[in-house]
PQR file with spaces between the fields and no chain letter, atoms N, CA, C, O and H, PARSE charges and radii, in Angstrom:
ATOM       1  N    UNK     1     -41.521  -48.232  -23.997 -0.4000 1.5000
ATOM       2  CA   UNK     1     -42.630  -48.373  -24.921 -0.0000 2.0000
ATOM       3  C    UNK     1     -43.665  -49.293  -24.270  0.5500 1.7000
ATOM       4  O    UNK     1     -43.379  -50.251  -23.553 -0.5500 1.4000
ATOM       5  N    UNK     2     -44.972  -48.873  -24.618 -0.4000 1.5000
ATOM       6  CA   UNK     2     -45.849  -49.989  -23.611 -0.0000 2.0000
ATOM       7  C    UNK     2     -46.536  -51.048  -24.486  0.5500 1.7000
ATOM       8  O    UNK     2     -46.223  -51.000  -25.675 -0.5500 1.4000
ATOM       9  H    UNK     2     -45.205  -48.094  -25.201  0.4000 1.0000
ATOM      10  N    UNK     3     -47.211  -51.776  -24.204 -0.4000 1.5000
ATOM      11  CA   UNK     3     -47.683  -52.610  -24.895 -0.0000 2.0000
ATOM      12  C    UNK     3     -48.650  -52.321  -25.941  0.5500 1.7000
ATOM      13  O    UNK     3     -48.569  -52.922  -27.013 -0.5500 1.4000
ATOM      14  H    UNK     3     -47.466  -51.815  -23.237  0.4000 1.0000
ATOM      15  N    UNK     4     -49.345  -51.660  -25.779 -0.4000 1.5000
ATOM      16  CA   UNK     4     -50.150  -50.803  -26.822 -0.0000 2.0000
ATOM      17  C    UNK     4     -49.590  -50.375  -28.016  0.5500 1.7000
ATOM      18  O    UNK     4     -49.902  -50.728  -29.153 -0.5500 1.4000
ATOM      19  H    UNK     4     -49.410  -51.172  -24.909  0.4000 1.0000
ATOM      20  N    UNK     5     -48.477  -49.343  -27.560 -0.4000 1.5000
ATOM      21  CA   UNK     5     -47.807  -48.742  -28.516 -0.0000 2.0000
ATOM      22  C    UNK     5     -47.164  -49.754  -29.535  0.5500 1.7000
ATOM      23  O    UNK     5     -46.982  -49.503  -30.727 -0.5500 1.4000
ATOM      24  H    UNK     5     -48.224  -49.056  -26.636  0.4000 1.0000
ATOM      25  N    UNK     6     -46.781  -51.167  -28.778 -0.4000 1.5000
ATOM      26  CA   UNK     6     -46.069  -52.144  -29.297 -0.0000 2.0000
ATOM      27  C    UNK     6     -46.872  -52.703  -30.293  0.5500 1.7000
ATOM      28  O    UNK     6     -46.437  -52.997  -31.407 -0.5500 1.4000
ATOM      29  H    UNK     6     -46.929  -51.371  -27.810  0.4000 1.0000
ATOM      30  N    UNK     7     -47.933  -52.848  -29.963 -0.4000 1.5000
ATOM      31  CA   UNK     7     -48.876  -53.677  -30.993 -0.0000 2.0000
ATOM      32  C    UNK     7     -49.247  -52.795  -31.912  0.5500 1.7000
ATOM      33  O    UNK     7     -49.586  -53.262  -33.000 -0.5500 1.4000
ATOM      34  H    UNK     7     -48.286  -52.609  -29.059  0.4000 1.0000
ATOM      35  N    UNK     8     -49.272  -51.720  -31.776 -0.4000 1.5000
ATOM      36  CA   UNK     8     -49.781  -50.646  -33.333 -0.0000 2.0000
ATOM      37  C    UNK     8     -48.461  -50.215  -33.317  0.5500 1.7000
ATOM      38  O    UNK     8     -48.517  -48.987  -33.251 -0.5500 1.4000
ATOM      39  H    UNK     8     -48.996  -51.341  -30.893  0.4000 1.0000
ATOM      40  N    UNK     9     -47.183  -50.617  -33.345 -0.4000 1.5000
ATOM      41  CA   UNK     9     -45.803  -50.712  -34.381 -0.0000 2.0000
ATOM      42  C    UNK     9     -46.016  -52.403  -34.574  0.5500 1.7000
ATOM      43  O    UNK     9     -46.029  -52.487  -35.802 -0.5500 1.4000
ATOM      44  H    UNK     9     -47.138  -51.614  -33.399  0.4000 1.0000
ATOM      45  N    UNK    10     -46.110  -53.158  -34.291 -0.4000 1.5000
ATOM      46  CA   UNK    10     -46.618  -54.132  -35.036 -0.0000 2.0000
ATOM      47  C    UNK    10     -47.472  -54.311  -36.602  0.5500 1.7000
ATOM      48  O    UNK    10     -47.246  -54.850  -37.686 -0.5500 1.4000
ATOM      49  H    UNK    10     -46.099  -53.090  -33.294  0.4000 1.0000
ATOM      50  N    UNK    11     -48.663  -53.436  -35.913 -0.4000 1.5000
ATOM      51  CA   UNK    11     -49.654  -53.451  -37.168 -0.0000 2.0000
ATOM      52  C    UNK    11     -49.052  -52.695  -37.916  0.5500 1.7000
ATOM      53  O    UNK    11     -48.478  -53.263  -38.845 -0.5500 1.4000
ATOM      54  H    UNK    11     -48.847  -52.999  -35.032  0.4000 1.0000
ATOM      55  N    UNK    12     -48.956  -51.543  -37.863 -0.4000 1.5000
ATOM      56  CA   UNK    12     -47.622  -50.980  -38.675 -0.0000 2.0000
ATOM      57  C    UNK    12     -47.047  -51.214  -39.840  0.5500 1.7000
ATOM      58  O    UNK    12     -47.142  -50.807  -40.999 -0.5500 1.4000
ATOM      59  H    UNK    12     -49.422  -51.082  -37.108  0.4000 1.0000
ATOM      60  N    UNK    13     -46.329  -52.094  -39.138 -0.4000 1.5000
ATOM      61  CA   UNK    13     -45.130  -52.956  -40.039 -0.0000 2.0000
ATOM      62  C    UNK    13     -45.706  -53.710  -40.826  0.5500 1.7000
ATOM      63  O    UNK    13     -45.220  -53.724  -41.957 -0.5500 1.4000
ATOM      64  H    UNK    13     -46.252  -52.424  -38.197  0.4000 1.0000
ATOM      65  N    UNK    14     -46.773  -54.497  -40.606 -0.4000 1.5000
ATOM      66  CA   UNK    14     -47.247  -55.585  -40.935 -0.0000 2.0000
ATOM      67  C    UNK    14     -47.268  -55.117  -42.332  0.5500 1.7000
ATOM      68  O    UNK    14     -46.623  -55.617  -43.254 -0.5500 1.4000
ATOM      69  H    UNK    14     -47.168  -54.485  -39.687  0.4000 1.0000
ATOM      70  N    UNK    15     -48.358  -53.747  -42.429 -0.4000 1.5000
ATOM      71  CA   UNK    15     -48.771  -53.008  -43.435 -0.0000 2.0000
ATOM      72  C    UNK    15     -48.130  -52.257  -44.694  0.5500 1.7000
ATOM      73  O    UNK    15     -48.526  -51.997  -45.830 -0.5500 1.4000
ATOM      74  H    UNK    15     -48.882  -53.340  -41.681  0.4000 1.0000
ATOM      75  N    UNK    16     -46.555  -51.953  -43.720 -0.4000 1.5000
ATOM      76  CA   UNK    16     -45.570  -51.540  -44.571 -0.0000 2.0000
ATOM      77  C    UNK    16     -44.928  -53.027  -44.864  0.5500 1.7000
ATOM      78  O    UNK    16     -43.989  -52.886  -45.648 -0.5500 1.4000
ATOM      79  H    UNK    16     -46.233  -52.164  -42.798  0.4000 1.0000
ATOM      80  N    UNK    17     -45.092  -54.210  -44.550 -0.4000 1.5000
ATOM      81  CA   UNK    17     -44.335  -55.328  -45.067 -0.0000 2.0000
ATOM      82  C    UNK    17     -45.493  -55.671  -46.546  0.5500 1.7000
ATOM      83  O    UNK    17     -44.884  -56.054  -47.544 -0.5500 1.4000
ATOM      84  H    UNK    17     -45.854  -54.324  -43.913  0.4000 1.0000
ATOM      85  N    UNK    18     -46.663  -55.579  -46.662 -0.4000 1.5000
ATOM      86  CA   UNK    18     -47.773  -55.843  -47.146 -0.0000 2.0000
ATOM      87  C    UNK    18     -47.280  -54.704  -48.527  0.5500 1.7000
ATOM      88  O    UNK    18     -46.893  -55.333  -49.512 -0.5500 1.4000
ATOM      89  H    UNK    18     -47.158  -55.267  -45.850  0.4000 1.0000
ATOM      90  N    UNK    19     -47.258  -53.336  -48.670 -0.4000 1.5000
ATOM      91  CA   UNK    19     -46.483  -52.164  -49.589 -0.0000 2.0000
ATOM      92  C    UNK    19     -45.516  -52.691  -49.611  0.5500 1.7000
ATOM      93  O    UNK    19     -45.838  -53.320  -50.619 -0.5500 1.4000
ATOM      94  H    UNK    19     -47.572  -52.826  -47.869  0.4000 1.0000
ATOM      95  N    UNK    20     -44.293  -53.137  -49.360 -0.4000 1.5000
ATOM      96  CA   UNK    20     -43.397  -53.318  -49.893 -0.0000 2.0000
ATOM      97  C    UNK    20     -43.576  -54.359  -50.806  0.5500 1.7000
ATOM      98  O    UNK    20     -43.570  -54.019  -51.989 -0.5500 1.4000
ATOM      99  H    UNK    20     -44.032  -52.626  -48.541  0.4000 1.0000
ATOM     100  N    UNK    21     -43.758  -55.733  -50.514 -0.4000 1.5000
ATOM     101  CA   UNK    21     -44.592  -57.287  -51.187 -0.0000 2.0000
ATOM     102  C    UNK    21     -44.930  -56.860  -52.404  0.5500 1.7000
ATOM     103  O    UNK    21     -44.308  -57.415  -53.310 -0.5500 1.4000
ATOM     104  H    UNK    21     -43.762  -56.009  -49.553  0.4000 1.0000
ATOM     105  N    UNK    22     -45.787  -55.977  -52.756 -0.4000 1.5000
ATOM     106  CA   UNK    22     -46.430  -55.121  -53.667 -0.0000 2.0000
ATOM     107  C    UNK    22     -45.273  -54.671  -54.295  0.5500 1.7000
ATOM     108  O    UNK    22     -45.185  -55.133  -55.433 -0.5500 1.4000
ATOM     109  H    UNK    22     -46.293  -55.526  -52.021  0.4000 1.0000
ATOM     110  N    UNK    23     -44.367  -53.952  -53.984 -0.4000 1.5000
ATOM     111  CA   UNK    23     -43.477  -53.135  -55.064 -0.0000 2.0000
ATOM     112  C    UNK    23     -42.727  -53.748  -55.572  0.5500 1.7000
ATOM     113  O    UNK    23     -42.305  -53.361  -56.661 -0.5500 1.4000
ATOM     114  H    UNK    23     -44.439  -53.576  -53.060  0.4000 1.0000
ATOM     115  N    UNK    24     -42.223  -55.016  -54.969 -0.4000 1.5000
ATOM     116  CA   UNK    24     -41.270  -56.200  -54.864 -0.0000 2.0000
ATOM     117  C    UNK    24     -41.387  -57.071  -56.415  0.5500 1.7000
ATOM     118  O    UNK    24     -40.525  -57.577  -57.134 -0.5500 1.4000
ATOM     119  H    UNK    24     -42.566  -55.331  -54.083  0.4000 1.0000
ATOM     120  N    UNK    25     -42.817  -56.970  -56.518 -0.4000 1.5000
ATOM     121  CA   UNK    25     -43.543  -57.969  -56.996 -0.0000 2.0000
ATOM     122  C    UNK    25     -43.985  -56.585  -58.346  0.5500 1.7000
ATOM     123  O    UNK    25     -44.506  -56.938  -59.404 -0.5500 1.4000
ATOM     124  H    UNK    25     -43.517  -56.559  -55.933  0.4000 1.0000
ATOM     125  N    UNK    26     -43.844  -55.904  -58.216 -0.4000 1.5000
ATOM     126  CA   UNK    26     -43.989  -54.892  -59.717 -0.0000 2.0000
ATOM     127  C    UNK    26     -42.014  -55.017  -60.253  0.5500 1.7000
ATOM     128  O    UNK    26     -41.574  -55.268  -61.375 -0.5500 1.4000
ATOM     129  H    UNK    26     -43.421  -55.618  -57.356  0.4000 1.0000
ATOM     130  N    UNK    27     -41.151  -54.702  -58.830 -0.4000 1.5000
ATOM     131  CA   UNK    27     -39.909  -54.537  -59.763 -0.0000 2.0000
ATOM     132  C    UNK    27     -39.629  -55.231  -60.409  0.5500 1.7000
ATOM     133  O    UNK    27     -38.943  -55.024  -61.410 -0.5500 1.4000
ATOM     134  H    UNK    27     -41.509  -54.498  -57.918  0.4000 1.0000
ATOM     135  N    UNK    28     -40.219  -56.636  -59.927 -0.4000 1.5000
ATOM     136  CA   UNK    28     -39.651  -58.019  -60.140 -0.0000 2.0000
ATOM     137  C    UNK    28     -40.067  -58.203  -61.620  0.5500 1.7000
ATOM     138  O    UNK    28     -39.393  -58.944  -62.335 -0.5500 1.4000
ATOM     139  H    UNK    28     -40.777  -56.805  -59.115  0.4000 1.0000
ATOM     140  N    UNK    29     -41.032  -57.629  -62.054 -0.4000 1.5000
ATOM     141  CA   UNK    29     -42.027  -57.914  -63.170 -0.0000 2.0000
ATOM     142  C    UNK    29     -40.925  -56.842  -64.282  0.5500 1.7000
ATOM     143  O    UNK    29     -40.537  -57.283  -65.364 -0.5500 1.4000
ATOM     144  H    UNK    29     -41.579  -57.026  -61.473  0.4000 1.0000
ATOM     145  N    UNK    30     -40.600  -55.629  -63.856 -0.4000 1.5000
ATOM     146  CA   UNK    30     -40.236  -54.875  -64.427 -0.0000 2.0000
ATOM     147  C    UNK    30     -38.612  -55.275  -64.920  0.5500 1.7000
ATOM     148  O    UNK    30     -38.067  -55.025  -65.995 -0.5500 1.4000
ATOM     149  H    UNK    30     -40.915  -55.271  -62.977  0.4000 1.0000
ATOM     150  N    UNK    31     -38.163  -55.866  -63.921 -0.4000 1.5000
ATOM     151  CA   UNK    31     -36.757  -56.374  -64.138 -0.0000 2.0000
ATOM     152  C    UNK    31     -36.023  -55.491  -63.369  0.5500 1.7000
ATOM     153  O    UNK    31     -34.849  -55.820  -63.537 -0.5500 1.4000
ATOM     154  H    UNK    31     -38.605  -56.070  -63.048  0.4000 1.0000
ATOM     155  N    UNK    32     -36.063  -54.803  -62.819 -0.4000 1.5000
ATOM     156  CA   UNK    32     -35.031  -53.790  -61.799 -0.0000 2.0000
ATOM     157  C    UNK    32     -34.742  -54.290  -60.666  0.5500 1.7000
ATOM     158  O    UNK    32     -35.201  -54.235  -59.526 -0.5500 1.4000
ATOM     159  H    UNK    32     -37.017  -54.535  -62.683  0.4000 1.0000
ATOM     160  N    UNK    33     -33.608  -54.956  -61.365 -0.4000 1.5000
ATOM     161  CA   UNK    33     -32.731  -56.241  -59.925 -0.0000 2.0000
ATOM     162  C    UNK    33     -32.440  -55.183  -58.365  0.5500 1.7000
ATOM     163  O    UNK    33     -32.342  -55.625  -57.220 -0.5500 1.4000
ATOM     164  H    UNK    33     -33.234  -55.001  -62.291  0.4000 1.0000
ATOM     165  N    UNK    34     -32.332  -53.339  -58.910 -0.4000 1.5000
ATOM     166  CA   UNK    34     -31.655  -52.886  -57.675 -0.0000 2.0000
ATOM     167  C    UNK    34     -32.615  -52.691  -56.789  0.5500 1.7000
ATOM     168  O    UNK    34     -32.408  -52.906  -55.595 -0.5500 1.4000
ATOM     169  H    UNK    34     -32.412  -52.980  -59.840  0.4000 1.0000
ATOM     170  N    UNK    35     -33.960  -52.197  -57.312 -0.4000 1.5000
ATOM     171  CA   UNK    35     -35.235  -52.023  -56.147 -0.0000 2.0000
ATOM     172  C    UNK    35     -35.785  -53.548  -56.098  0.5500 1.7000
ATOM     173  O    UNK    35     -36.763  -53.731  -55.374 -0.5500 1.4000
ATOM     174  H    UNK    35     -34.129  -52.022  -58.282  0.4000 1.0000
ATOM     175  N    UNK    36     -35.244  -54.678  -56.809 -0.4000 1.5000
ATOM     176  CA   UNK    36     -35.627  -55.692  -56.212 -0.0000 2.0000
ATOM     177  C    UNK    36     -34.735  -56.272  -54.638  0.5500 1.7000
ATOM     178  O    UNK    36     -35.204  -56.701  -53.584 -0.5500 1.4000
ATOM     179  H    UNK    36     -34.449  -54.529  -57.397  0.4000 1.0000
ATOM     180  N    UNK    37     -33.521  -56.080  -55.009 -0.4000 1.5000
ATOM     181  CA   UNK    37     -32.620  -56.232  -54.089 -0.0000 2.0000
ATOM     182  C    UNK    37     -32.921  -55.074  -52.320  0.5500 1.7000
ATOM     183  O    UNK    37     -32.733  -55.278  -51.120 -0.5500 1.4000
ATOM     184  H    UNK    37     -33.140  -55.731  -55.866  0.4000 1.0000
ATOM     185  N    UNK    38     -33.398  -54.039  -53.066 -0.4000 1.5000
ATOM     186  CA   UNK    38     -33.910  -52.724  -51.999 -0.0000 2.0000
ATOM     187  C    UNK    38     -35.253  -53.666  -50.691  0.5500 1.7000
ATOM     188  O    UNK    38     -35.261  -53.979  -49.501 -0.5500 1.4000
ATOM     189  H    UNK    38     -33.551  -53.873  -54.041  0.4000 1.0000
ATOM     190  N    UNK    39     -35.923  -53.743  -51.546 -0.4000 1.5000
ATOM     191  CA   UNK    39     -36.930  -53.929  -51.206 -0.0000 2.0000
ATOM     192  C    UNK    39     -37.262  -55.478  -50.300  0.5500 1.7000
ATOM     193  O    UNK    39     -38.061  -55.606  -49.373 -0.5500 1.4000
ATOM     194  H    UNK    39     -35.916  -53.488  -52.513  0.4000 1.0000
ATOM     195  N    UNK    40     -36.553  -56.333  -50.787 -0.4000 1.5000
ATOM     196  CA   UNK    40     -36.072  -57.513  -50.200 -0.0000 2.0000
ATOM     197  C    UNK    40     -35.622  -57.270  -48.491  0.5500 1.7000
ATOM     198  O    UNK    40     -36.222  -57.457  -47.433 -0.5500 1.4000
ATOM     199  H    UNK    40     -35.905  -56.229  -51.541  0.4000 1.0000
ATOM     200  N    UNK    41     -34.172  -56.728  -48.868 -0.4000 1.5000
ATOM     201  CA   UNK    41     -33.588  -55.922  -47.339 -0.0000 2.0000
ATOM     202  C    UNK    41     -34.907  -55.321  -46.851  0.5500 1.7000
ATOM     203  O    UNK    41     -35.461  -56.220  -46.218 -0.5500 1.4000
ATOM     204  H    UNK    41     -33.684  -56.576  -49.728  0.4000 1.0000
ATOM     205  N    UNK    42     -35.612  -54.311  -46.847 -0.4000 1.5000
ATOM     206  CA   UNK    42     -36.157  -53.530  -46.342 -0.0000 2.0000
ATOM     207  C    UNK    42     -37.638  -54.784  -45.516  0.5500 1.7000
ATOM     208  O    UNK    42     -38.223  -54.566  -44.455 -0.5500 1.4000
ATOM     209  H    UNK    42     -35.162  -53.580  -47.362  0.4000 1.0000
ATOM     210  N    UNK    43     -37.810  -55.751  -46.266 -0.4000 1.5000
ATOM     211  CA   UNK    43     -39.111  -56.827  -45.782 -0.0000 2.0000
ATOM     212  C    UNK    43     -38.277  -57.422  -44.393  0.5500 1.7000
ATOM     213  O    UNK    43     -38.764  -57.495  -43.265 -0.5500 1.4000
ATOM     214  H    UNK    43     -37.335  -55.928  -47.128  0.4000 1.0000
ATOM     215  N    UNK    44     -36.827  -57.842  -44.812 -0.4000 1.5000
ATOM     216  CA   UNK    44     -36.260  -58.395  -43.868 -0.0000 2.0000
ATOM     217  C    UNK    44     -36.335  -57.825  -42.529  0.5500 1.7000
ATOM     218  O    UNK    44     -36.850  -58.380  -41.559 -0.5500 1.4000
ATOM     219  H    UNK    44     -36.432  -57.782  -45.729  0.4000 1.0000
ATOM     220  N    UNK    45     -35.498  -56.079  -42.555 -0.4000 1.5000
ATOM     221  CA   UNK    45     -35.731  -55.253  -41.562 -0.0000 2.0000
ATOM     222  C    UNK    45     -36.991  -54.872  -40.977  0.5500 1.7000
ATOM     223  O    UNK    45     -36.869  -54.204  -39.950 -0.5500 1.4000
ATOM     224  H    UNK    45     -35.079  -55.628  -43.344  0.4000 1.0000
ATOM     225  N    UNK    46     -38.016  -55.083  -41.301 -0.4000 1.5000
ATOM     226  CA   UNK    46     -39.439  -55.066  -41.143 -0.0000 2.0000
ATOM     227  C    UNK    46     -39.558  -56.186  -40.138  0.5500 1.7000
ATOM     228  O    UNK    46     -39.927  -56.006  -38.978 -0.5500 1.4000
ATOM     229  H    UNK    46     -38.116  -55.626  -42.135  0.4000 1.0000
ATOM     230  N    UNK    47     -39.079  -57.845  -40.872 -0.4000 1.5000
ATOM     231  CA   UNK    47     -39.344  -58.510  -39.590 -0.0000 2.0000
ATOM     232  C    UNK    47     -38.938  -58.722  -39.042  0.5500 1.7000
ATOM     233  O    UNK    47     -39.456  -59.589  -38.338 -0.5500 1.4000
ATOM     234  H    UNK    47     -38.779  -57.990  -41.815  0.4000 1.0000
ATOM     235  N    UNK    48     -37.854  -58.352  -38.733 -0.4000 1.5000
ATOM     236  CA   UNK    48     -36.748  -58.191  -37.400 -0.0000 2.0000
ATOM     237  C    UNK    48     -37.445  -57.012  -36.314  0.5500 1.7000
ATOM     238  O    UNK    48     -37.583  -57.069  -35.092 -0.5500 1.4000
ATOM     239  H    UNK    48     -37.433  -57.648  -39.305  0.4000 1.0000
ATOM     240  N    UNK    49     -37.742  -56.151  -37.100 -0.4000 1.5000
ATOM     241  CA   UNK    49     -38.402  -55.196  -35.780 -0.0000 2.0000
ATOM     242  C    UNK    49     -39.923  -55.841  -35.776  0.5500 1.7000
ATOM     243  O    UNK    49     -40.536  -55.607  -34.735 -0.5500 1.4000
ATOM     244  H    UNK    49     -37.630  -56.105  -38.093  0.4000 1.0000
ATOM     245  N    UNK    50     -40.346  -56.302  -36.366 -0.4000 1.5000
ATOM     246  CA   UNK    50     -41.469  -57.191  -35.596 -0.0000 2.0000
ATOM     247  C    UNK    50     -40.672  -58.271  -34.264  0.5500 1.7000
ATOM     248  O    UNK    50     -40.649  -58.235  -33.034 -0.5500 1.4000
ATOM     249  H    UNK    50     -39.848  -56.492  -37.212  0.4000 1.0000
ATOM     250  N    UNK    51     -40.358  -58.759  -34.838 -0.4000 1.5000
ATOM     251  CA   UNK    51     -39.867  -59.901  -33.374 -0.0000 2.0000
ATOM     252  C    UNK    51     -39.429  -59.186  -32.283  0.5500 1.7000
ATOM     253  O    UNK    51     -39.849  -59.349  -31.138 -0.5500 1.4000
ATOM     254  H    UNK    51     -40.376  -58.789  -35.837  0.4000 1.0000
ATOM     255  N    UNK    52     -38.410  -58.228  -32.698 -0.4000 1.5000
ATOM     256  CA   UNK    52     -37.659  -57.421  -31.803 -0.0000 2.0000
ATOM     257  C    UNK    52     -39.574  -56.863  -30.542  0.5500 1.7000
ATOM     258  O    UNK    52     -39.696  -56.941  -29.319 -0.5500 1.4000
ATOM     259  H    UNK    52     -38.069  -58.096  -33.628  0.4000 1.0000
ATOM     260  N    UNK    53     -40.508  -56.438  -31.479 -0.4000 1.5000
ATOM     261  CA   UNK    53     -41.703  -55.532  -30.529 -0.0000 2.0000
ATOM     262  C    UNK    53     -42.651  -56.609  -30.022  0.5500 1.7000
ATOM     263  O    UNK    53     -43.458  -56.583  -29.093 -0.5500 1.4000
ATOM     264  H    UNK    53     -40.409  -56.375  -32.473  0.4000 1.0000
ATOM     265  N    UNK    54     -42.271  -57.742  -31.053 -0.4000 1.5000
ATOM     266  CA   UNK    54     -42.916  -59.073  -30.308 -0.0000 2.0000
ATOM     267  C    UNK    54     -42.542  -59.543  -28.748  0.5500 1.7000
ATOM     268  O    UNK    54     -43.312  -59.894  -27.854 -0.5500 1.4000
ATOM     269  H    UNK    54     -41.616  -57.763  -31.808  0.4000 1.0000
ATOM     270  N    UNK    55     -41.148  -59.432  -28.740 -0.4000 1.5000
ATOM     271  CA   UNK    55     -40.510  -60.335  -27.621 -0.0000 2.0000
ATOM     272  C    UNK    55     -40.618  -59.431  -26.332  0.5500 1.7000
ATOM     273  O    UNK    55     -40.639  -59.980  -25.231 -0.5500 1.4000
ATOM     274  H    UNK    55     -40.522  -59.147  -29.466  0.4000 1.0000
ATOM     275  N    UNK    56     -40.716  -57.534  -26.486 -0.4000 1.5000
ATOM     276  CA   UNK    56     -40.807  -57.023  -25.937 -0.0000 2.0000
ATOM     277  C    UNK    56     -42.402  -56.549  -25.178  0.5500 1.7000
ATOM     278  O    UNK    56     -42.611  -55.828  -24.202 -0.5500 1.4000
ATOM     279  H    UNK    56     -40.699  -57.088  -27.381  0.4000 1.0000
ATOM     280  N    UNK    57     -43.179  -57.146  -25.911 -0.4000 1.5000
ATOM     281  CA   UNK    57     -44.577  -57.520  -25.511 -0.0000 2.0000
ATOM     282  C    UNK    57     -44.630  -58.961  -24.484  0.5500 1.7000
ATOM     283  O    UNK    57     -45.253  -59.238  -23.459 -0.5500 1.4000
ATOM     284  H    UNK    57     -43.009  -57.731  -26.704  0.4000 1.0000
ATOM     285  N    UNK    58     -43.878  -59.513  -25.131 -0.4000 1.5000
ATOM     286  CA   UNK    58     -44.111  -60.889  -23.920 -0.0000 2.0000
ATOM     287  C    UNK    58     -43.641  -60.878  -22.958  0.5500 1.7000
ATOM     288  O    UNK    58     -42.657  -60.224  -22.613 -0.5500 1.4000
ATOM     289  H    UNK    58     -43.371  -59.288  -25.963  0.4000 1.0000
ATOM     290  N    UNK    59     -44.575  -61.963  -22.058 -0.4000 1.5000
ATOM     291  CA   UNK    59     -44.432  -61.434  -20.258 -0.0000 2.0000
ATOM     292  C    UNK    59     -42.990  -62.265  -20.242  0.5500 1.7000
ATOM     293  O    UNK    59     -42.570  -63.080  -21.063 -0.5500 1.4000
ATOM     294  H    UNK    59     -45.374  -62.494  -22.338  0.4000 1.0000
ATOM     295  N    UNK    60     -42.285  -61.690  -18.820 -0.4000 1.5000
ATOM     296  CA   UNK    60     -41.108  -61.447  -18.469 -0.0000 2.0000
ATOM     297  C    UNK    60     -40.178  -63.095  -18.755  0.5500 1.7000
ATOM     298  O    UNK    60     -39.079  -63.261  -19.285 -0.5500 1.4000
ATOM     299  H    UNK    60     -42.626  -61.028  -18.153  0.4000 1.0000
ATOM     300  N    UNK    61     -40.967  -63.939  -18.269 -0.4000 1.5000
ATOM     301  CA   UNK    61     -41.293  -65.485  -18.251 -0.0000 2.0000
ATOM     302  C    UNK    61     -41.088  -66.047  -18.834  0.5500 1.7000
ATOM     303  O    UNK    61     -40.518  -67.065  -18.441 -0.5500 1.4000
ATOM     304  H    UNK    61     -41.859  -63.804  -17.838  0.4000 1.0000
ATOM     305  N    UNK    62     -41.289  -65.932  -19.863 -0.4000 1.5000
ATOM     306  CA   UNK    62     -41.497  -66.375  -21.405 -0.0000 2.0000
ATOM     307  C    UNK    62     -40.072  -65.420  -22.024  0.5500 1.7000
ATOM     308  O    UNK    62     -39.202  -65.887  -22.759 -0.5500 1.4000
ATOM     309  H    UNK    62     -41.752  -65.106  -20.182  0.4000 1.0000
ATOM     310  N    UNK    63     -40.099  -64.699  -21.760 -0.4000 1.5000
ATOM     311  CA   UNK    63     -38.392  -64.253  -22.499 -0.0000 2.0000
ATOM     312  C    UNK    63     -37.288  -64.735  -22.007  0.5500 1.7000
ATOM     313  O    UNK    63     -36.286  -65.181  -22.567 -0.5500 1.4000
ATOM     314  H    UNK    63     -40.805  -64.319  -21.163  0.4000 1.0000
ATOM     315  N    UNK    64     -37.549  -64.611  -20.948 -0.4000 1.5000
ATOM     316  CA   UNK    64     -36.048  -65.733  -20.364 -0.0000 2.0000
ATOM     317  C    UNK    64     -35.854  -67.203  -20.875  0.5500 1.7000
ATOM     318  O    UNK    64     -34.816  -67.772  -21.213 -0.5500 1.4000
ATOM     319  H    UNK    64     -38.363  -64.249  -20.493  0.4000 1.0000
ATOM     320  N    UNK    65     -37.376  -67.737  -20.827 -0.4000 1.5000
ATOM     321  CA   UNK    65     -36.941  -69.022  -21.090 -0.0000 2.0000
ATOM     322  C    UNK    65     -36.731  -68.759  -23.057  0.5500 1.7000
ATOM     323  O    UNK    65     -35.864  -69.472  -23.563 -0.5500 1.4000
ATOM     324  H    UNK    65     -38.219  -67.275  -20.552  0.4000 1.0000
ATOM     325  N    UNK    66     -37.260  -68.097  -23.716 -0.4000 1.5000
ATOM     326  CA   UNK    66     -36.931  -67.997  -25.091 -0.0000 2.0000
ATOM     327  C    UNK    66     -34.870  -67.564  -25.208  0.5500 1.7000
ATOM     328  O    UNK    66     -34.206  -67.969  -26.163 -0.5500 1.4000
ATOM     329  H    UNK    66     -37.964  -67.519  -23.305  0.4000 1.0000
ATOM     330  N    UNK    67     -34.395  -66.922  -24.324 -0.4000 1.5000
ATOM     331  CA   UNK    67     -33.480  -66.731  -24.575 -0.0000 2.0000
ATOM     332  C    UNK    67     -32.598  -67.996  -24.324  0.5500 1.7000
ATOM     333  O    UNK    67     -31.689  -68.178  -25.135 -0.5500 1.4000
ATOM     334  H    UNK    67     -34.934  -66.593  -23.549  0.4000 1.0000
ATOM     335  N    UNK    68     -32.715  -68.700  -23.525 -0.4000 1.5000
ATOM     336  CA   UNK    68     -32.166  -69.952  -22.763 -0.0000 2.0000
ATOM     337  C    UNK    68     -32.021  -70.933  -24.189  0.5500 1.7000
ATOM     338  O    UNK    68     -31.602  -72.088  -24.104 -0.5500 1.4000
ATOM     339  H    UNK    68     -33.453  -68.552  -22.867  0.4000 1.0000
């Protein structure tokens, strides 16, 4: 994946983290603990594959010493 591609799955996500926030925040209102519970997981997995396309954007340098 190249860096490009990386940063618009970034923005992406960002956007689907932004829709979810939103639905989160209606179930929550509504009382539906299970799409509250859904939707929670699903923000999480969102920013995990952000970091995950983050770290894979950064130069080589900088990941080693982040892993260290």
């Amino acid at each position: 994946m190249s860096k490009k591609s990386a940063k618009k799955g970034i923005e992406s996500l960002k956007k689907q983290i932004e829709i979810h926030k939103n639905k989160l925040r209606k179930s929550q209102e509504e009382g539906n603990i299970g799409l509250v519970n859904y939707y929670e997981k699903e923000i999480k997995h969102f920013e995990q594959a952000i970091e995950r396309l983050e770290h894979r954007i950064m130069p080589k340098m900088k990941r080693k010493k982040k892993l260290l």
